[in-house]
N, C-alpha and C positions, 0 to 999 in steps of 0.2 A: 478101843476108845482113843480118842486123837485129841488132843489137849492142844491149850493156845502153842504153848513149846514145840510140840511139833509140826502145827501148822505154818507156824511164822518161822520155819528154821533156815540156818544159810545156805543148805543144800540147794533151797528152790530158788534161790536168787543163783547162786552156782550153774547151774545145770542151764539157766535161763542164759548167761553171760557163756560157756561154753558153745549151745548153742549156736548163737551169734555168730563166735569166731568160727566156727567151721564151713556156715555160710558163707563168710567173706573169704573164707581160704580158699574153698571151692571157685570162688567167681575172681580170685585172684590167679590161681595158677593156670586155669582154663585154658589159658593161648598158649601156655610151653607143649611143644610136642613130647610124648614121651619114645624116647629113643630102644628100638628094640620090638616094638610091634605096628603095627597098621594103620592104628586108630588115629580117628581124624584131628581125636583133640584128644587133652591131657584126661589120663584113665582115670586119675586121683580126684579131678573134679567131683565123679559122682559118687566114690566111696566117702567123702567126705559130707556131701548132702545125704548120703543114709545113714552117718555118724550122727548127725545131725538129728533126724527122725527118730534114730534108738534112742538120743539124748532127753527128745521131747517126750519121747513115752515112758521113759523115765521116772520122768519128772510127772506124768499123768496118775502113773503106777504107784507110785510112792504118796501122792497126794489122799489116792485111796487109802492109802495105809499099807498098802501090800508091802513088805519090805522085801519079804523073799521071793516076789517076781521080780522085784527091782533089781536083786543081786545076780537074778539069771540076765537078766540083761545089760544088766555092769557086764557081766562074763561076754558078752555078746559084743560091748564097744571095747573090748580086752582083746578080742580076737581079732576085730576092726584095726584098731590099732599094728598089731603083726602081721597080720597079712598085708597091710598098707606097705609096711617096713620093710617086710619080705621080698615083694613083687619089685618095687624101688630096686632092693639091694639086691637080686635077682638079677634085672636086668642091666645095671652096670656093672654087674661081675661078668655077663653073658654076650656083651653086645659086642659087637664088631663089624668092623669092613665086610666079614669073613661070616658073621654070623648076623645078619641085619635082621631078621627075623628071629627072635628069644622063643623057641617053640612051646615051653611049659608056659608061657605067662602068654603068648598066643594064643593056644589053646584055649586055655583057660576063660579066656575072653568070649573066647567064642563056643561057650560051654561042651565044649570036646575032651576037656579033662580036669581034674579034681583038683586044687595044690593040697603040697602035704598036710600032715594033721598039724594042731595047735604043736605040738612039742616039737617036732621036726622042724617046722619053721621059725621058732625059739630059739632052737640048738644052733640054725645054721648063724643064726644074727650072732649070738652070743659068742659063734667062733670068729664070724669075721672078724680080718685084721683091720679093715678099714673104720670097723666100729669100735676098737677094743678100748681107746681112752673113755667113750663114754659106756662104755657096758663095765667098765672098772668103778666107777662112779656108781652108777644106778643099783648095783649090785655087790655093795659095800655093805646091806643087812638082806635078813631075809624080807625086805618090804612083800616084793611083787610074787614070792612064796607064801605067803601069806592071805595076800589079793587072792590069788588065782585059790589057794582052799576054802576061803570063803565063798568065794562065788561060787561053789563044787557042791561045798555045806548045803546052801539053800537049793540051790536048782534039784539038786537028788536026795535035800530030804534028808540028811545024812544022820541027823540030830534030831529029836522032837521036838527042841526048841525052836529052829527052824521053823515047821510048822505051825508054830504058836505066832510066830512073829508076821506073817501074811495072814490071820486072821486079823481084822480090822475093829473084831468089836470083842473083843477080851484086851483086859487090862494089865499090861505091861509094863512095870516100874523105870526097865533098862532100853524102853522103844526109843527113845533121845537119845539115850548112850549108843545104841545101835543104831541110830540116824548119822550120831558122830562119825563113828566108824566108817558109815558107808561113805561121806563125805570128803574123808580121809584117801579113802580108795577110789573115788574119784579125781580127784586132783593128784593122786601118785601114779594114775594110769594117763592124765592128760601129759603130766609132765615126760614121762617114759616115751609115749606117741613123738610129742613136738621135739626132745632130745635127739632122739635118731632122725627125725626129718629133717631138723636145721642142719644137722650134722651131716648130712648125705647130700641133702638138698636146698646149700645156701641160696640158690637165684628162689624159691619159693619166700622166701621174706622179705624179695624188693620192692619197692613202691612200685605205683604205678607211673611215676612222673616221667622216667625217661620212655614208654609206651606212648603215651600223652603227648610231649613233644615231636616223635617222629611220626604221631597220625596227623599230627595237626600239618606238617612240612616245616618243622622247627626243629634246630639244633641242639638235642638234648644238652642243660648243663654238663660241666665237667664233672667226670665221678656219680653224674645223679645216678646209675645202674645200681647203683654202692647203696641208695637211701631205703631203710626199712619202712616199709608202710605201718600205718601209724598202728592200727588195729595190731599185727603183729610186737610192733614195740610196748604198747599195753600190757599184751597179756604177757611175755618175755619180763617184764619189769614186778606186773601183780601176784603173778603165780612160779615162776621157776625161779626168778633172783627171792624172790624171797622165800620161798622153800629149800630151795639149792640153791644157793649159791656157787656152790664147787663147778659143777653142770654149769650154771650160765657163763661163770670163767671160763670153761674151757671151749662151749660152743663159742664166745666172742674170740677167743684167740686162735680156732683155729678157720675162724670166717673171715674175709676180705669186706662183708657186709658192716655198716656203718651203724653194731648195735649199741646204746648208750650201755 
């Protein structure tokens, strides 16, 4: 049974406004080549338009009521999210003069081999030293221990409540309290994503202005490489500074990027 409260909840305005930014991420990074494989344009473009597609089915899924397919596919832009981070932090650990071609994330590409499982590729972020001031931050509680058993809960059923909660026509006292929730882990899983990207990868948050300039045969302003595109400064402002603040300090300080 789905009541006004759940139909009108901020999850689907959420999920609608995530969305968004991932399309424009996508069609924002598109022209950076990624260093380390073949490919003709940036590999992150299209994992981010299918971030995008699990986002919306999401939100179709949840609109039915299903909560616990929803949670299987939270688990699904959880994975999205790491392997994103993964493959990034893979190949600038990997690249070189000497090694121009990254053969796992090569492969990979060209479905000739697997990347590791969920945990393996956790383990490696969580050690790198290039990432440690923000894995020191994000991993100050158990949030994202939390995230990932929940999402486990539902997908395999783990509980019988579980299974109460994807039935759409029994009535559930705690379905809004368990909308909050999921809501919650949504937004601790976007911020986790965007954390490690900004931080690995500050030229994905620049405008497009100084691109703009040099097609048109105009002399990019001074510093414009430096200006954050606006969508990006949005969401950086709506959802990590005011969630974390700690995180958005330390991504701004240790970026050259011109975040407010």
């Amino acid at each position: 049974m789905l009541d006004h409260a759940y139909k009108g909840h901020r999850v689907f305005q959420q999920l609608a406004k995530y969305s968004n930014f991932y399309e424009s991420l996508s069609m924002s990074v598109f022209g950076f080549a990624t260093l380390g494989t073949k490919a003709a344009c940036n590999i992150d473009s299209y994992v981010y338009t299918s971030i995008k597609g699990t986002l919306e089915s999401i939100s179709l899924v949840l609109s039915s009521g299903r909560i616990g397919d929803a949670y299987a596919l939270l688990r699904r832009y959880y994975d999205s999210a790491i392997i994103n981070i993964y493959s990034n932090l893979y190949l600038k650990e990997n690249f070189s003069i000497e090694n121009f071609v990254v053969k796992q994330i090569h492969d990979w590409l060209h479905g000739k081999q697997c990347l590791p499982d969920f945990r393996v590729m956790s383990n490696y972020i969580r050690a790198s030293s290039k990432l440690k001031r923000i894995n020191d931050l994000l991993y100050l509680s158990s949030t994202y221990k939390g995230i990932r058993e929940r999402c486990n809960d539902f997908t395999h059923y783990n509980f019988y409540s579980n299974v109460l909660f994807n039935d759409n026509q029994v009535f559930l006292k705690d379905r809004v309290a368990v909308l909050d929730r999921f809501s919650k882990d949504l937004e601790s899983i976007l911020i986790l994503h965007l954390s490690y990207l900004f931080y690995l990868n500050e030229h994905y948050m620049m405008s497009s202005d100084y691109m703009d300039h040099l097609e048109c045969g105009l002399t990019p302003p001074h510093d414009s490489q430096y200006l954050v595109a606006p969508f990006i400064q949005e969401m950086f402002d709506s959802v990590i500074k005011k969630s974390r603040m700690d995180i958005a300090d330390e991504i701004k300080k240790s970026s050259a990027m011109k975040l407010e």
